[in-house]
C-alpha positions as CSV (number, residue, x, y, z in Angstrom):
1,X,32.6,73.4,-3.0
2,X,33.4,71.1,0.0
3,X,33.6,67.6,-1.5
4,X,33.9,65.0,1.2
5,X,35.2,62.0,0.4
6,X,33.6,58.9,1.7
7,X,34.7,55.2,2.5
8,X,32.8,53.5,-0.4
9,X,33.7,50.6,0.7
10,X,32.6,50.4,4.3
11,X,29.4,51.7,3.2
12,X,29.0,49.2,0.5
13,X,29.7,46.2,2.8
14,X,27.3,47.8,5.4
15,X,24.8,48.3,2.6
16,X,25.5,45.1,1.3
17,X,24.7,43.0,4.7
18,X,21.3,45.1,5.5
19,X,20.0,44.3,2.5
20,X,20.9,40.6,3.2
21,X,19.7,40.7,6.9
22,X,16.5,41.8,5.1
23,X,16.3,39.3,2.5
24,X,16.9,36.6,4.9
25,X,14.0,37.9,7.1
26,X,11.6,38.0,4.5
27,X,12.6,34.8,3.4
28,X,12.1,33.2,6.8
29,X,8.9,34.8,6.4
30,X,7.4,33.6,3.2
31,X,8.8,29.5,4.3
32,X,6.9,30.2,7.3
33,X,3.6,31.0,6.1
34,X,4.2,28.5,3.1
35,X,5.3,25.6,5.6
36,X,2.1,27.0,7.6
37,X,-0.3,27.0,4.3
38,X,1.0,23.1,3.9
39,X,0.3,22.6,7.3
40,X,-2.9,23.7,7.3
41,X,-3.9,21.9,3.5
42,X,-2.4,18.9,5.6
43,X,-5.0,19.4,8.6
44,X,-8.0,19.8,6.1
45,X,-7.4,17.4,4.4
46,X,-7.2,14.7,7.2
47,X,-10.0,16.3,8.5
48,X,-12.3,15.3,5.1
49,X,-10.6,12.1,5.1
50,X,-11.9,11.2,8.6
51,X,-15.4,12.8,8.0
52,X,-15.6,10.6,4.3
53,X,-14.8,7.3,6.5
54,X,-17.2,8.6,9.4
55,X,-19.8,8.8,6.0
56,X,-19.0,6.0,4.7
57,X,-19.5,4.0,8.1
58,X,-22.5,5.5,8.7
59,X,-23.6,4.3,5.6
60,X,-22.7,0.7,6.2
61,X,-24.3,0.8,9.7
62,X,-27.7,2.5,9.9
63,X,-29.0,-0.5,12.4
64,X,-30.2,-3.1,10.4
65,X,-29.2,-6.1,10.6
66,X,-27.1,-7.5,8.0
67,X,-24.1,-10.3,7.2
68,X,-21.0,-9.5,5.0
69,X,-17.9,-11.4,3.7
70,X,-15.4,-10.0,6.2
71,X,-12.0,-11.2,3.7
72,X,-13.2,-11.1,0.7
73,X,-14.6,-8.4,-2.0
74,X,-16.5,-9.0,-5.0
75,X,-14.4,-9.5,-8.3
76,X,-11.6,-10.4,-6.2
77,X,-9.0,-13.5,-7.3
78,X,-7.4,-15.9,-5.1
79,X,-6.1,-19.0,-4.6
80,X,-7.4,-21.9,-3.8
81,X,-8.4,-23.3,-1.0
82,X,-10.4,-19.9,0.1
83,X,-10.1,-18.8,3.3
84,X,-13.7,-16.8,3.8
85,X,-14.6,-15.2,6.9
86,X,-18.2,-13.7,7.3
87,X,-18.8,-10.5,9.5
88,X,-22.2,-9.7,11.0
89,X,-23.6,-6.1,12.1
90,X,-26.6,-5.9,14.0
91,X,-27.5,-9.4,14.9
92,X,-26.0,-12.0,17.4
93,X,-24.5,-15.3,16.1
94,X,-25.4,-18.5,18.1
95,X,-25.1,-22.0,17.9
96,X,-27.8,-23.6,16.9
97,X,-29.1,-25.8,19.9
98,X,-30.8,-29.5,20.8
99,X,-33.8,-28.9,21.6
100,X,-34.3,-26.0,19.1
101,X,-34.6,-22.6,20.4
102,X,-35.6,-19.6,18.3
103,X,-35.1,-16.0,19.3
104,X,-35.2,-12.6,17.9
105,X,-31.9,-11.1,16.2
106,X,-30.0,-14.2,16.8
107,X,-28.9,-17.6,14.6
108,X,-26.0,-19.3,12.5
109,X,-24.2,-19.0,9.5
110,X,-25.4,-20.8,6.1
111,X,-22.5,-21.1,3.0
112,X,-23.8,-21.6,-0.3
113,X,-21.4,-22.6,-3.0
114,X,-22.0,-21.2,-6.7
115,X,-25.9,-20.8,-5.7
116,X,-28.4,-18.0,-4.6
117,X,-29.8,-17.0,-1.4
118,X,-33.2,-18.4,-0.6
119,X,-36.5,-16.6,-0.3
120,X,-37.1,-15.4,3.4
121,X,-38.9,-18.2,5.3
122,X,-37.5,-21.4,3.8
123,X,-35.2,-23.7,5.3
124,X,-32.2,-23.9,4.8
125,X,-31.0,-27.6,3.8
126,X,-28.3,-29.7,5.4
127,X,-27.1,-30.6,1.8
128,X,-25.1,-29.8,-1.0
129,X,-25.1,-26.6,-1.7
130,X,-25.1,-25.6,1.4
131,X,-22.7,-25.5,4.0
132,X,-23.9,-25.2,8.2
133,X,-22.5,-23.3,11.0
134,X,-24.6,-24.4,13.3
135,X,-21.7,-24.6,15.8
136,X,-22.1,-20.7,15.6
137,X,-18.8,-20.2,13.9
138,X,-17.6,-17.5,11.2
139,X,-14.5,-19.0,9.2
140,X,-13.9,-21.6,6.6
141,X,-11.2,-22.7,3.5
142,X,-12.7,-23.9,1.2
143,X,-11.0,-26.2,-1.8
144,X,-12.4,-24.3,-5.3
145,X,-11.6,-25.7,-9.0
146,X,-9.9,-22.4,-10.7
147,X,-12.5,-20.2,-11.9
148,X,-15.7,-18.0,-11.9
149,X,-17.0,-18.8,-8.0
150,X,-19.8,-17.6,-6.6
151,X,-21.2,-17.7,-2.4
152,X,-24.8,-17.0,-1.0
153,X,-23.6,-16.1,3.1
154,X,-27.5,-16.5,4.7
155,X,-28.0,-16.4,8.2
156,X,-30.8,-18.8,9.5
157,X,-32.7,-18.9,12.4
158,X,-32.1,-22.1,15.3
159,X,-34.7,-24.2,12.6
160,X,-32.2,-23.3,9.7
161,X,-34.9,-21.2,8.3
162,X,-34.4,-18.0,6.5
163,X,-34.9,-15.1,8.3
164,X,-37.2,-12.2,6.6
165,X,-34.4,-9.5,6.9
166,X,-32.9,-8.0,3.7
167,X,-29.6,-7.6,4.9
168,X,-29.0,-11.3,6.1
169,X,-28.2,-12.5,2.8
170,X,-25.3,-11.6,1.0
171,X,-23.8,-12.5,-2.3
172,X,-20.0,-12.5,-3.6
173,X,-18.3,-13.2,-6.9
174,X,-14.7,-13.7,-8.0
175,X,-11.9,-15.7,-10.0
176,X,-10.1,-18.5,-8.6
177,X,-6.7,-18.6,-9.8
178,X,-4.1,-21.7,-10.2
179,X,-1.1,-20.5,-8.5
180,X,1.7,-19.8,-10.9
181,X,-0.1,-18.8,-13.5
């Protein structure tokens, strides 16, 4: 029998770094498609985040018209004073004017403090608890005693009536904090 004798070692070390070429390649390959799996999980789920928000403004804006407190959210607390902005969708704010002029999807801002919105028709009076915009402004602070608080927001037409759309009247409450505490 003819026995050859072989260079174990040479072969081993060859052996040896195939095997690791190969492990190495195959690893690249599995980071690849998991970094490409993540990537694409990523891209989904952007993609349902964006259609949720496209729902969810859709929801918000169908057309009508309708007034909202732009600042503020309902069981919020603050500080006093308040800062309150109102935001509008679907209607025009306008001064009110001298002589008074009344036109379709337009008029001014009414504030109530710690009351309700009034039926649709009625004016709106120039007293306590109501507070005008008749300049056809959309901010105010207002100085509140710590505690429960609640605002009517009601837009009016150029008479300061109430305007017989549901969405023109909206209602907040919340907590006024003393600071500090």
């Amino acid at each position: 029998m003819n026995h050859r004798k072989y260079d174990w070692s040479w072969l081993t070390i060859t052996l040896a770094c195939l095997l690791l070429v190969a492990g190495l390649v195959a690893g690249c390959g599995d980071d690849a498609a998991e970094e490409e799996d993540v990537a694409v999980e990523a891209e989904e789920e952007a993609m349902e985040d964006t259609e949720d928000a496209e729902d969810a403004e859709d929801a918000e804006d169908d057309g009508a018209p309708r007034v909202f407190f732009a600042n503020l959210s309902e069981g919020d607390e603050v500080t006093s004073p308040v800062s309150i902005e109102f935001g509008i969708a679907n209607f025009e704010i306008v001064p009110a004017v001298d002589p008074v002029v009344i036109e379709d999807g337009k008029g001014h801002h009414h504030l109530a403090i710690n009351a309700h919105c009034l039926p649709a028709g009625e004016v709106i009076e120039k007293a306590d608890p109501w507070i005008h915009f008749g300049d056809g402004s959309n901010t105010i602070d207002v100085q509140l005693e710590p505690g429960p608080a609640h605002l009517s927001l009601q837009v009016g037409d150029g008479e300061h009536r109430t305007l017989d759309e549901p969405g023109l009247c909206a209602m907040i409450s919340f907590t006024v904090i003393q600071e500090g505490v």
